[in-house]
N, C-alpha and C positions, 0 to 999 in steps of 0.2 A: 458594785460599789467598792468592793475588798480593791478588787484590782486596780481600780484607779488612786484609790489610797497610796496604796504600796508603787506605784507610778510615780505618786507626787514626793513619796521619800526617796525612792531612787535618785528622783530630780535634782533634790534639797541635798542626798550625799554627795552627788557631782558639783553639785555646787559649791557646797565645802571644803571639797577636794584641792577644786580650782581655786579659789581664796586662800588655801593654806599654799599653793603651787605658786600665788602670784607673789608671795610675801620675798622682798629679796633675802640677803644670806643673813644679815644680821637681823633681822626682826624671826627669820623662821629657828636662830640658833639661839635669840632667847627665850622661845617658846618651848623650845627643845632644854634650853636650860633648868626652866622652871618645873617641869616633871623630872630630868633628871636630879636635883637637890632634892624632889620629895624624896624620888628611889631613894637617894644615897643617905636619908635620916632617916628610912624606916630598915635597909639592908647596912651590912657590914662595912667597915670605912676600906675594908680587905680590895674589894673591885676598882680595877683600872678607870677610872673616868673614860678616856677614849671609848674603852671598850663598852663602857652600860653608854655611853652618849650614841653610838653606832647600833646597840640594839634598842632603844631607846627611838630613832628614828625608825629602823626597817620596821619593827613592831606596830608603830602607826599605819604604814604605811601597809603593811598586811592586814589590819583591823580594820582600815577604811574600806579597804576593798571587798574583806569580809562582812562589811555591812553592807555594801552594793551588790555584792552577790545575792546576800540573802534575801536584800528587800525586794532586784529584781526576780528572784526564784518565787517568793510570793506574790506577784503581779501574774502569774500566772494558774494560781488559783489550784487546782485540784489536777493541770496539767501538768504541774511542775517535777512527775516524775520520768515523762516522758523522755529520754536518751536524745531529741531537737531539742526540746527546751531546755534541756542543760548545755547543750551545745550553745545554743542562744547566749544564754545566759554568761558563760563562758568568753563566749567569740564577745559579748560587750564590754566585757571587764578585761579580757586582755587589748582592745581598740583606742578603750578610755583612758588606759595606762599607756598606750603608745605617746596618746595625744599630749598627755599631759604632761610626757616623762619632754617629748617636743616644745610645748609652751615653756617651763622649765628650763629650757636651754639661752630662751630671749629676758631670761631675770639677769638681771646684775647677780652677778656671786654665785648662780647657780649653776647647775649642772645636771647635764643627761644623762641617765646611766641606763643600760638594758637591763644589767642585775635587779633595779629597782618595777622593771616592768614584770619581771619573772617572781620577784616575790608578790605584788600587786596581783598577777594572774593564782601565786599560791593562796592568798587568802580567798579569791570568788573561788578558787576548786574546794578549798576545804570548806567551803560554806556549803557548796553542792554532796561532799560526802556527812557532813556533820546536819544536815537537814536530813537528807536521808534517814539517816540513823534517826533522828528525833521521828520523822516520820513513821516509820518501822514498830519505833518502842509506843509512839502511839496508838497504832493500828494493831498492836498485839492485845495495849490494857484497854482498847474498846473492844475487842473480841472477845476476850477475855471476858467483860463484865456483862457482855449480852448474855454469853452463854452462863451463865452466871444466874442472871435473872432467867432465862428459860428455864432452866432448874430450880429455880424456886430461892435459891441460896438471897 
């Protein structure tokens, strides 16, 4: 049942993906505006616009992907540390960043960039080493607390 869960958000992130990829230049740059003026009233007036507006987008664009790594790393349950299924999980998230970065190219005002598939492929890999780790620090405090209780503690 997990796994089909974490199926159906995968699904729902590619789908979002796509909706944000269909949006032409001007409705995705005021979407991009409205988070960049929060940044620039809660941080210093000091930063370039251009510049927080550029990471501002790539940041998105690494987060979405980082949540499609990790949703699809949990679709696969208790296998997902397996060295395939990170493969897997990988080889999809840099496909779905092909496709997309391709649709992307047929918007008005947009544009294709491979830098943008290479950061897209950085956010599913650091989902795969940032799950690890969580996985790791878990499996140490459930060992931990077994032996714990076997001792009486």
């Amino acid at each position: 049942m997990k796994k089909y869960f974490f199926i159906c958000i995968s699904i729902l992130i590619m789908i979002i993906i796509f909706k944000f990829s269909s949006e032409d230049a001007g409705e995705s740059s005021r979407r991009s505006g409205i988070i960049l003026e929060f940044i620039q009233r809660l941080s210093s007036k000091y930063l370039k616009e251009d510049l927080l507006s550029y990471a501002v987008r790539k940041s998105a664009h690494f987060t979405m992907y980082f949540l499609l790594g990790s949703s699809l790393q949990l679709s696969f349950n208790d296998n997902a540390r397996s060295i395939p299924n990170k493969f897997i999980v990988l080889t999809i998230v840099f496909l779905y960043a092909c496709s997309d970065e391709l649709h992307q190219s047929f918007i008005p005002g947009r544009s294709s960039e491979f830098g943008d598939v290479l950061i897209d492929s950085a956010g599913g890999l650091a989902s795969i080493f940032i799950g690890d780790i969580l996985r790791k620090i878990s499996e140490t405090v459930y060992r931990d607390r077994v032996k714990n209780i076997l001792k009486g503690e």
